[in-house]
C-alpha positions in Angstrom: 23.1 -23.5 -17.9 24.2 -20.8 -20.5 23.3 -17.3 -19.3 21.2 -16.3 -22.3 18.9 -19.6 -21.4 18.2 -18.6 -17.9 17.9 -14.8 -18.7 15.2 -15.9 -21.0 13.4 -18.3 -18.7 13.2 -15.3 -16.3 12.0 -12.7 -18.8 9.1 -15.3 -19.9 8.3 -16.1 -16.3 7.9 -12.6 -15.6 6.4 -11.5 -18.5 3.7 -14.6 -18.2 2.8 -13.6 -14.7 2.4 -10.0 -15.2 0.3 -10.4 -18.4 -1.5 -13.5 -16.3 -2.4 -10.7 -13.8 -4.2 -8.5 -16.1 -5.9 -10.8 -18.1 -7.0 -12.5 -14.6 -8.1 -9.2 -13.1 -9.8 -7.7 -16.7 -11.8 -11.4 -16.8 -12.9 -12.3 -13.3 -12.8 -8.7 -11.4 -13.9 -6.8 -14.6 -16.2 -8.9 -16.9 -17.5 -11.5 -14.2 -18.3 -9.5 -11.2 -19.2 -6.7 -13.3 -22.5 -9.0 -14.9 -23.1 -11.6 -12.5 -25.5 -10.4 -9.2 -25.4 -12.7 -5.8 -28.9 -14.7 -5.8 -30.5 -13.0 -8.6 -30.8 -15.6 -11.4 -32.7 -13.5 -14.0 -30.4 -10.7 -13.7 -27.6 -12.1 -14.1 -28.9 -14.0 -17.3 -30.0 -10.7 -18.8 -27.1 -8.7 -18.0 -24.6 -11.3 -19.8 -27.1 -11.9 -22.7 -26.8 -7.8 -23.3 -22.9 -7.8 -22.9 -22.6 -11.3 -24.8 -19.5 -10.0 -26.8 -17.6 -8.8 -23.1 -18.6 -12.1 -21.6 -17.1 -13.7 -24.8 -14.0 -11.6 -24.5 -13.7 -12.8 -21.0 -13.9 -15.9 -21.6 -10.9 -15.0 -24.4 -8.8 -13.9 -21.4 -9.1 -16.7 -19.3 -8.4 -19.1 -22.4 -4.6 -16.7 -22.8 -4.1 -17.0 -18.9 -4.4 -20.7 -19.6 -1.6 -20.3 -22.2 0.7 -18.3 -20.0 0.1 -20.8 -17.0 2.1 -23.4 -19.2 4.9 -20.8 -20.1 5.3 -19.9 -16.6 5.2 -23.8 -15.5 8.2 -24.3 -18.1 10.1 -20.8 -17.7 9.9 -21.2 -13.9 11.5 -24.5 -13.5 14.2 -23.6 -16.0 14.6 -21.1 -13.9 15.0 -22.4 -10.4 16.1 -25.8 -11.3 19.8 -25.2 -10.2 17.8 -25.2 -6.4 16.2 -28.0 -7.0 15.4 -30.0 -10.4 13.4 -32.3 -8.7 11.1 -29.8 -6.7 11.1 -27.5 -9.4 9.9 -30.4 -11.8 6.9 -30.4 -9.5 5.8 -26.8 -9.0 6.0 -27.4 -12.8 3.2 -30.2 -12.7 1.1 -28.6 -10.0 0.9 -25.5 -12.3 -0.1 -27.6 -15.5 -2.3 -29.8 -13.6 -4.3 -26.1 -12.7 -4.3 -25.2 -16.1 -6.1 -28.6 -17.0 -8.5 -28.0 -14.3 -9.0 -23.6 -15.6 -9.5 -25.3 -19.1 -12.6 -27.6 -17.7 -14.1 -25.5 -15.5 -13.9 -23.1 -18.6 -16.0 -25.3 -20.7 -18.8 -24.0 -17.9 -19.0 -20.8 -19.3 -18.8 -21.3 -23.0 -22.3 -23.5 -22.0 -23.5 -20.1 -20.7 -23.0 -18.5 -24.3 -24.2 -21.4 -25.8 -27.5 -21.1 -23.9 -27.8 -17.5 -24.2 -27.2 -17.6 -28.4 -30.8 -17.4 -28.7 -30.9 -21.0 -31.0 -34.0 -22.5 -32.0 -33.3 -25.5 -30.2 -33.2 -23.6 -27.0 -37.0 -22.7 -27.2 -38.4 -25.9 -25.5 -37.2 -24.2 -22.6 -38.9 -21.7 -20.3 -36.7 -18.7 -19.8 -37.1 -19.4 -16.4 -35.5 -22.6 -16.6 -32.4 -21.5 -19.1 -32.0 -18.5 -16.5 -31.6 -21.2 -14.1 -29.1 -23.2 -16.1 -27.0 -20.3 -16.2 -26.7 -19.8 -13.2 -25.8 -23.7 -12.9 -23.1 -23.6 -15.2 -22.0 -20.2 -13.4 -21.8 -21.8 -10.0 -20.2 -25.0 -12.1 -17.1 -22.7 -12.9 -16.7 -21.2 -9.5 -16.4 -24.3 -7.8 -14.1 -25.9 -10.6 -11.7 -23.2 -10.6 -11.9 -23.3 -6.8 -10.4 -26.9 -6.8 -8.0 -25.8 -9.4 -7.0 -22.5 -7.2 -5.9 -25.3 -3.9 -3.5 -26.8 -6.5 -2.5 -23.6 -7.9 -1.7 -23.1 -3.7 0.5 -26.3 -3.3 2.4 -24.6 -6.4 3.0 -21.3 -5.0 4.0 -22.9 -1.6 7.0 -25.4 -3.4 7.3 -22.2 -5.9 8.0 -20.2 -2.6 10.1 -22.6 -0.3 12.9 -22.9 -3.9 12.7 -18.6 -3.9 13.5 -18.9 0.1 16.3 -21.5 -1.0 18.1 -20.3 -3.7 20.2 -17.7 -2.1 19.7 -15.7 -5.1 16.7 -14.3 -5.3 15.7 -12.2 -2.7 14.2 -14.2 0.4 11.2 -12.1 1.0 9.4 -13.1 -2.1 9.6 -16.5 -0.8 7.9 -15.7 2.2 5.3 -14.0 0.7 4.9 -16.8 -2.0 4.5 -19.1 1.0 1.9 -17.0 2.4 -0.3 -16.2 -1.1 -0.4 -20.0 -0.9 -1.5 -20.8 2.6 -4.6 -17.8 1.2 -5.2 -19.5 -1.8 -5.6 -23.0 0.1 -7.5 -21.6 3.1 -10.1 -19.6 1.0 -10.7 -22.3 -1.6 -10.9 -24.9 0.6 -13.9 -23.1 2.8 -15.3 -22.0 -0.6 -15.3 -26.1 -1.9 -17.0 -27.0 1.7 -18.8 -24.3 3.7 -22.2 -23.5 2.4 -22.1 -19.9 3.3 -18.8 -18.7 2.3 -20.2 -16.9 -0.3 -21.6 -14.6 2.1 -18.3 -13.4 4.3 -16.0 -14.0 0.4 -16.0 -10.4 -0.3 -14.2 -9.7 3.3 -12.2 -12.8 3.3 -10.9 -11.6 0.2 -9.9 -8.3 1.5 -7.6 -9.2 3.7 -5.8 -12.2 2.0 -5.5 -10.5 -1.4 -2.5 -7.8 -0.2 0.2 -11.2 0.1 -0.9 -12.9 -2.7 -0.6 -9.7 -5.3 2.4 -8.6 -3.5 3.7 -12.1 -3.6 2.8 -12.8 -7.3 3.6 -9.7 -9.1 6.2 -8.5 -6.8 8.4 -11.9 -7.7 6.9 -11.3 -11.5 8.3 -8.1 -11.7 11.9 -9.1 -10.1 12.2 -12.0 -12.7 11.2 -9.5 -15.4 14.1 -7.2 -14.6 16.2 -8.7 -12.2 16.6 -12.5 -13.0 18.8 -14.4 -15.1 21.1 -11.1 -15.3 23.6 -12.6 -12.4 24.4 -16.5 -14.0 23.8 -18.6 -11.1 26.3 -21.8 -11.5 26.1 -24.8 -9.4 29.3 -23.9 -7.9 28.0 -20.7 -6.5 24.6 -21.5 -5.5 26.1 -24.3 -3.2 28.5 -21.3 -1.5 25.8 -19.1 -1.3 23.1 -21.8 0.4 25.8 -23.9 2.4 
């Protein structure tokens, strides 16, 4: 592999995951916590219906993270296929396979604008009963993403086992890739099966969140300005790893 090519692949995997990390953090921590309130139904339903256009942005945001989840799949196994083409191959799939799942469970919330439109067709309904449906397709995107986050996981744990491997990239951002995964599995998983996660989320989340944006945007930033700038032959990886 040329050095331009894997340069590049490193600059768009770092760039993606950066820009993924805002977007991510603007839409979900910004736009979604800021209008949705724990067991209120109306609330919630009024406080989107007065921000429509933010809700609409956020759903704009999530739609680009989408986008950069496939640049990142393809940048990132350019990138580490000298470790391993065939592993690499599948951190690829497991990270389009997510981005199928973000793009369905997205489809949840472009119902919620829909319902919210104020349409004529809408008015056989009670507001009661639209409030509810919000909240339906609300909880409908939670838990979709959620199955999409424990395969998002498996990707970050094969993403970090190749960093760990390489022997040329720096072997604590495996580690901590390995870790962010084990936190995305463990806290998706309870959030797919136990009933009253939602309660103990907010604390969960606390303490699992430091490895997982350390993890992410601490490799993102090393591929931004670090990767690719060293070409990595076959010849050399095999001194370096044997």
């Amino acid at each position: 592999m040329s050095v331009i090519s894997q340069r590049t692949a490193a600059l768009v995997a770092g760039f993606s995951i950066l820009i993924m990390a805002i977007l991510a953090g603007f839409a979900y921590g910004f736009v979604l916590n800021g209008l949705i309130v724990p067991d209120n139904t109306n609330l919630t339903a009024n406080n989107i219906k007065s921000s429509i256009m933010l809700f609409r942005v956020g759903i704009f945001s999530f739609l680009l993270v989408l986008i950069f989840d496939v640049l990142a799949a393809w940048s990132l196994h350019v990138f580490l296929k000298l470790v391993n083409e065939n592993l690499s191959l599948l951190t690829a799939w497991f990270r389009l396979v997510y981005s199928v799942i973000l793009g369905i469970a997205l489809q949840n919330l472009v119902f919620v604008v829909l319902l919210l439109n104020g349409s004529n067709y809408l008015s056989v309904f009670e507001t009661n009963q639209l409030n509810a449906l919000v909240t339906f397709f609300l909880n409908g995107f939670n838990n979709i993403w959620s199955m999409g986050l424990v395969i998002f996981g498996c990707h970050l744990y094969v993403l970090g086992y190749l960093v760990f491997k390489s022997g040329y990239i720096p072997r604590l951002f495996g580690i901590l890739l390995i870790i962010a995964s084990l936190c995305y599995i463990t806290s998706n998983f309870a959030n797919l099966l136990l009933s009253n996660y939602e309660k103990y989320k907010a604390t969960v989340e606390l303490f699992i969140s430091l490895p997982m944006i350390v993890g992410e945007l601490g490799f993102g930033l090393w591929l931004l300005f670090k990767g690719g700038i060293e070409p990595q032959g076959e010849n050399d990886l095999n001194a370096k790893t044997d």
